[in-house]
Structures are given as C-alpha cells and as structure tokens.
TORKOL-4160 file (C-alpha; in steps of 0.2 Angstrom, whole numbers, padded with zeros to 4 digits, m for minus):
54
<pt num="1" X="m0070" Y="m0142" Z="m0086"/>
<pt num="2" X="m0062" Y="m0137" Z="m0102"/>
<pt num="3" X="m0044" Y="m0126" Z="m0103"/>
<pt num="4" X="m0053" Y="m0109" Z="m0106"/>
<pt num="5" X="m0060" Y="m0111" Z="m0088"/>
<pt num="6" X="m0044" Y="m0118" Z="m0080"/>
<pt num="7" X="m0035" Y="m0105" Z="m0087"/>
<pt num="8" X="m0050" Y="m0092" Z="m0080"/>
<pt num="9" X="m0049" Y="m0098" Z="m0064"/>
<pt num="10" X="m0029" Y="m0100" Z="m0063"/>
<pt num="11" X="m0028" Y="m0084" Z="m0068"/>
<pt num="12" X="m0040" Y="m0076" Z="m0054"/>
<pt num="13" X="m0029" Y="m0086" Z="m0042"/>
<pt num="14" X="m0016" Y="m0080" Z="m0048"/>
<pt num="15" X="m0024" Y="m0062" Z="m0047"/>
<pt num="16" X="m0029" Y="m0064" Z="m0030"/>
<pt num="17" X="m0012" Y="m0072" Z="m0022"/>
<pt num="18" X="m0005" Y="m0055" Z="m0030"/>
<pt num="19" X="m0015" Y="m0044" Z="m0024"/>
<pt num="20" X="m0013" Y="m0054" Z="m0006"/>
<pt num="21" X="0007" Y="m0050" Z="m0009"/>
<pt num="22" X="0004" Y="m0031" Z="m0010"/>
<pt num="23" X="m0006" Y="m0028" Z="0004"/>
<pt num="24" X="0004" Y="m0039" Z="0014"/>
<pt num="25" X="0020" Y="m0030" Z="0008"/>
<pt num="26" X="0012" Y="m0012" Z="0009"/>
<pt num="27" X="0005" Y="m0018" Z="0029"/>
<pt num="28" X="0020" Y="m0025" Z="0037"/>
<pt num="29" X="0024" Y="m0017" Z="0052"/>
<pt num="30" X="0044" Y="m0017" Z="0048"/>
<pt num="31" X="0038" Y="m0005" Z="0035"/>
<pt num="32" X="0026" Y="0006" Z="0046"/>
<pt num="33" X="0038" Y="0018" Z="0051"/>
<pt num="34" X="0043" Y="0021" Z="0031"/>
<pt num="35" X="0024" Y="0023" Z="0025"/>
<pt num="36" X="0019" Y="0035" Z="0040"/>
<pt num="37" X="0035" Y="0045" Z="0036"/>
<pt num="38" X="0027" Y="0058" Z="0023"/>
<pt num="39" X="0009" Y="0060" Z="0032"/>
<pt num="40" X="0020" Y="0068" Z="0049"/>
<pt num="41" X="0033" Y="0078" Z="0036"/>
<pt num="42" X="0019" Y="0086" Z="0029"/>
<pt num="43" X="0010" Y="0090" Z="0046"/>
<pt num="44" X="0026" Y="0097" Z="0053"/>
<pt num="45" X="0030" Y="0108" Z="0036"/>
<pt num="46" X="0012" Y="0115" Z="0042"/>
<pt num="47" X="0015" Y="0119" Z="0058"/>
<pt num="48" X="0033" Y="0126" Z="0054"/>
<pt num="49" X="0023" Y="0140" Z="0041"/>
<pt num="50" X="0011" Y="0143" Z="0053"/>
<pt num="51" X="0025" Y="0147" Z="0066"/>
<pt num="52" X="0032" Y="0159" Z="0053"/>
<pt num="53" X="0016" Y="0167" Z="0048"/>
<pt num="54" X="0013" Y="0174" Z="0066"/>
C-alpha cells in the first residue's frame, strides 16, 4: 500500500466514525423529547386554527 491509499481509506474511516457520531448524537433518547418537540407544536397550532375556524 502506498500513502494515497492510506490516506483514502483513513479518511473514509474517518468519514464513517463521523457520520456514526451524528446519528448516535441526533438518536439518543435523552434528546427524544427535544427532537419530537417541533412535530407536536406544529399539530397543536393546527388544531388550535381549526378550533377558531368553527
């Protein structure tokens, strides 16, 4: 092996373990209640217009 392709495959690695950090980061279940927060916000600002519509 030459240093171009241990520098290619440390840098996938590298790429890899990051992208591993981010989606163990984004998934934790301490953050679950923080990501789910917007999606229920939004589906209570609709009901509450479709309250005042009727």
């Amino acid at each position: 092996m030459n240093w171009e392709q241990i520098a290619y495959v440390a840098f996938t690695i590298m790429l890899a373990l990051v992208m591993a950090g981010i989606i163990l980061y984004y998934y934790n279940p301490k953050r679950k209640k923080k990501v789910e927060e917007p999606k229920f916000r939004m589906l209570d600002k609709d009901e509450e217009e479709q309250e005042h519509q009727r």
